[in-house]
Biotite code that builds the C-alpha atoms (Angstrom):
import biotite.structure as struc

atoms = struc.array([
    struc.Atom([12.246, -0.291, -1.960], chain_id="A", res_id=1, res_name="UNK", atom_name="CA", element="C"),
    struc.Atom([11.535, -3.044, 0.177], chain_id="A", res_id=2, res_name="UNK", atom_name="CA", element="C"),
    struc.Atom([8.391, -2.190, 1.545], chain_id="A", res_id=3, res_name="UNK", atom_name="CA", element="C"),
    struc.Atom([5.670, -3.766, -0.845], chain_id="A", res_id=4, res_name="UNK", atom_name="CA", element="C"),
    struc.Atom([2.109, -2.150, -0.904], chain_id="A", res_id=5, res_name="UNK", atom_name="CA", element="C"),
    struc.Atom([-0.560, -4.552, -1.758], chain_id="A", res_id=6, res_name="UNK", atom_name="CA", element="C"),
    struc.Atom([-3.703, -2.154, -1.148], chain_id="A", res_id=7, res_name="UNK", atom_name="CA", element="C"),
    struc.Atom([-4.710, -2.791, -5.073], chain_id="A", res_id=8, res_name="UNK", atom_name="CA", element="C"),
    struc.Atom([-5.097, -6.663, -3.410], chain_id="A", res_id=9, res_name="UNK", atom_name="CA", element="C"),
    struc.Atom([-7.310, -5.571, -0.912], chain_id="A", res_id=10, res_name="UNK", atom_name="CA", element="C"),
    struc.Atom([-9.235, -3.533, -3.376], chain_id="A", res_id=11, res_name="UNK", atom_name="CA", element="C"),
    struc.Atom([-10.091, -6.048, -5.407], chain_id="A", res_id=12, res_name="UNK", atom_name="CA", element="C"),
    struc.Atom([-10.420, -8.652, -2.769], chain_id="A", res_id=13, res_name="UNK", atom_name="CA", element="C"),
    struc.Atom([-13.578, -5.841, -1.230], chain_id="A", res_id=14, res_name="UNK", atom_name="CA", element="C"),
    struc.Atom([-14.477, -4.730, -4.917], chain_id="A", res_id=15, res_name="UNK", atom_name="CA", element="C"),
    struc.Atom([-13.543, -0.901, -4.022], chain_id="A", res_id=16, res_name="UNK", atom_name="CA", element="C"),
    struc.Atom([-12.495, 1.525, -5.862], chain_id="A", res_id=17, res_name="UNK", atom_name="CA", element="C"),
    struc.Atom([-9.661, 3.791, -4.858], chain_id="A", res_id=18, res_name="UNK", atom_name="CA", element="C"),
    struc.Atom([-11.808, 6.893, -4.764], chain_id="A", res_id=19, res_name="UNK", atom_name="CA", element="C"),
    struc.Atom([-14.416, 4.727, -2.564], chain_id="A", res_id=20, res_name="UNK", atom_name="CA", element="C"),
    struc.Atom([-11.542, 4.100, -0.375], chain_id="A", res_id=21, res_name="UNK", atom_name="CA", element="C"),
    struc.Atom([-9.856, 7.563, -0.143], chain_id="A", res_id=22, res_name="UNK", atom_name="CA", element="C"),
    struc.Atom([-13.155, 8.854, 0.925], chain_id="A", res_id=23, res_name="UNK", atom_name="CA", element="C"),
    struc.Atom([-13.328, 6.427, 3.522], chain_id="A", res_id=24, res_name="UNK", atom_name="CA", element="C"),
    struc.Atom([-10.726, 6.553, 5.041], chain_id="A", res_id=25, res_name="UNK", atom_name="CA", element="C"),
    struc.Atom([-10.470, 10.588, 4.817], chain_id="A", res_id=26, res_name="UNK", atom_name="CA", element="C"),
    struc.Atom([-7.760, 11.126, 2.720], chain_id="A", res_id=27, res_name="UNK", atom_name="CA", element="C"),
    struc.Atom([-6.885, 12.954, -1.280], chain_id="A", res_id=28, res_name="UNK", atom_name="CA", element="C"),
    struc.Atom([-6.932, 10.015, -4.103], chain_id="A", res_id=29, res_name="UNK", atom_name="CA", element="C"),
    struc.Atom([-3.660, 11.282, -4.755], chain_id="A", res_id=30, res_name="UNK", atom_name="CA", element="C"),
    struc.Atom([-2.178, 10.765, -1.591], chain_id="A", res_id=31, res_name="UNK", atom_name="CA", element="C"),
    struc.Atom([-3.633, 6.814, -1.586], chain_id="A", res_id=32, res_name="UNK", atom_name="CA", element="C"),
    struc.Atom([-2.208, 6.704, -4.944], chain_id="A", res_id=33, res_name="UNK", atom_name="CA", element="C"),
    struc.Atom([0.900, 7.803, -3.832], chain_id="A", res_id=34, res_name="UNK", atom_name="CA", element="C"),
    struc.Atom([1.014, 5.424, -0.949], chain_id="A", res_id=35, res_name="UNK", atom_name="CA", element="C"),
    struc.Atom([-0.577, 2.098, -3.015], chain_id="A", res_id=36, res_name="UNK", atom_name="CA", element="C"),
    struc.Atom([2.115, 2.555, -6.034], chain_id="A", res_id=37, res_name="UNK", atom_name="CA", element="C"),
    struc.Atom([5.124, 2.276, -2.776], chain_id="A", res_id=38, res_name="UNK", atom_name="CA", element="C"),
    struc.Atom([6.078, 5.824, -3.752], chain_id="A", res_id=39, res_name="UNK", atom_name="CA", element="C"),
    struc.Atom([5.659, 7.398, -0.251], chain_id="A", res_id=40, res_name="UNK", atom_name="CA", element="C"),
    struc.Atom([8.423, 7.788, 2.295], chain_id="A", res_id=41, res_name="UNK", atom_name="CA", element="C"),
    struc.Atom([6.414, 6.991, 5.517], chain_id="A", res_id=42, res_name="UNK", atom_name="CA", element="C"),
    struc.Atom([2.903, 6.517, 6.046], chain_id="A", res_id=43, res_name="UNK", atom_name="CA", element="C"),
    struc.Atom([1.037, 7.445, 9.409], chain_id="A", res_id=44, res_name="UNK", atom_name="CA", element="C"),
    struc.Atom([-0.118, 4.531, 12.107], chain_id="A", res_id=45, res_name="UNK", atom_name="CA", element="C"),
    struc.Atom([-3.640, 6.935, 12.063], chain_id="A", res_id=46, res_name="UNK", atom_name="CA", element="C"),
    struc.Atom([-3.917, 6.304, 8.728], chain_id="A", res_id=47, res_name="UNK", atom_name="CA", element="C"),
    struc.Atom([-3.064, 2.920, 8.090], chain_id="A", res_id=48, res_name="UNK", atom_name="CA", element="C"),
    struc.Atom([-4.994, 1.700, 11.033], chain_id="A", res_id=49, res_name="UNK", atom_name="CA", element="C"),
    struc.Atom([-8.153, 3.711, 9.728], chain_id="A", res_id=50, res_name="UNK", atom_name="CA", element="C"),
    struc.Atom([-7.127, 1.536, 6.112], chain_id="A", res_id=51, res_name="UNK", atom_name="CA", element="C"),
    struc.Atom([-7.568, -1.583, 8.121], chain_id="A", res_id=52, res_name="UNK", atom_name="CA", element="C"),
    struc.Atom([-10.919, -0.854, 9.380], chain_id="A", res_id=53, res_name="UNK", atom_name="CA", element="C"),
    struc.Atom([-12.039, 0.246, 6.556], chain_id="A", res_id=54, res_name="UNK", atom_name="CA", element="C"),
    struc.Atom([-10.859, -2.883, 4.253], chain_id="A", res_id=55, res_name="UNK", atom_name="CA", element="C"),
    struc.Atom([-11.159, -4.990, 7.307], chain_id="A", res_id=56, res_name="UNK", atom_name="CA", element="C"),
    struc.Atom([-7.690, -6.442, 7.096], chain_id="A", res_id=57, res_name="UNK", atom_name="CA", element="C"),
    struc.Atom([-4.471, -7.021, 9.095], chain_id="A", res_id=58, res_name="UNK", atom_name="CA", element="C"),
    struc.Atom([-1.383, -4.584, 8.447], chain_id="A", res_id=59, res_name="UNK", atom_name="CA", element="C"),
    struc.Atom([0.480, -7.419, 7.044], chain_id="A", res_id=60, res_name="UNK", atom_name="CA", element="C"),
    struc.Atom([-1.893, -7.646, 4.421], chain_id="A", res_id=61, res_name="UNK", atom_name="CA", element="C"),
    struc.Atom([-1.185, -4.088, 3.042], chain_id="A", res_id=62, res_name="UNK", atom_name="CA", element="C"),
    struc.Atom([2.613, -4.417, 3.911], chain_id="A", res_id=63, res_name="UNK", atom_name="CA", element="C"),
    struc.Atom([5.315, -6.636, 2.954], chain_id="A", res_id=64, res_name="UNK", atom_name="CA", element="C"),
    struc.Atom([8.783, -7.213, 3.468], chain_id="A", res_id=65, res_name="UNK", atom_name="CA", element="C"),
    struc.Atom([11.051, -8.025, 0.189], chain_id="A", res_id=66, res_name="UNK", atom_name="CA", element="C"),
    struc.Atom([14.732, -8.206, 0.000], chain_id="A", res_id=67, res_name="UNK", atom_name="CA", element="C"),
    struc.Atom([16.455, -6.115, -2.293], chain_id="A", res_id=68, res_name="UNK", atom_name="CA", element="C"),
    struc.Atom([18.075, -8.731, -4.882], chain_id="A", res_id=69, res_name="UNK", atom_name="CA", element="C"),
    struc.Atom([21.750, -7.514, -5.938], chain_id="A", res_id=70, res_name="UNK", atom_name="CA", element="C"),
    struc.Atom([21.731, -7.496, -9.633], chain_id="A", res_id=71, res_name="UNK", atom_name="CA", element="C"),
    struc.Atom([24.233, -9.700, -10.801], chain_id="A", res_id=72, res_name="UNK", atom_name="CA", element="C"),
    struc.Atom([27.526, -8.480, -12.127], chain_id="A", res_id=73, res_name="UNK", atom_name="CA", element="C"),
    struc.Atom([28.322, -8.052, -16.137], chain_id="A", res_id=74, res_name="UNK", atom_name="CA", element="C"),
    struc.Atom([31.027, -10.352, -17.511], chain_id="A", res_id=75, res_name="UNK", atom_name="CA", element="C"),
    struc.Atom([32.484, -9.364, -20.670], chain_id="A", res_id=76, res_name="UNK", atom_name="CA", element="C"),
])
């Protein structure tokens, strides 16, 4: 995908612990898991802007843009 999830950055940049963090910001430790390992499909402007406050960060430092690199062909 090419929507990179750095909250484990932030995490350790504040010292917090996911569970820390899911309380916070009022949602399951599975569902931040399933958002910080860039397995979710979408992820609500609520909840990322209540991530922000709580990490005190920018989007942009939770979310980044990566091209998708073609993998090169095999020559026999």
């Amino acid at each position: 995908m090419p929507i990179a999830v750095d909250i484990d950055v932030m995490l350790a940049k504040r010292k917090m612990s996911v569970g820390e963090l899911a309380e916070r910001v009022g949602i399951t430790p599975a569902n931040l898991a399933v958002l910080k390992n860039g397995r979710a499909k979408a992820v609500r402007f609520s909840t990322l802007a209540a991530l922000c406050e709580v990490l005190e960060c920018q989007p942009g430092d939770l979310l980044r843009w990566e091209a998708d690199v073609p993998a090169e062909p095999v020559v026999p």
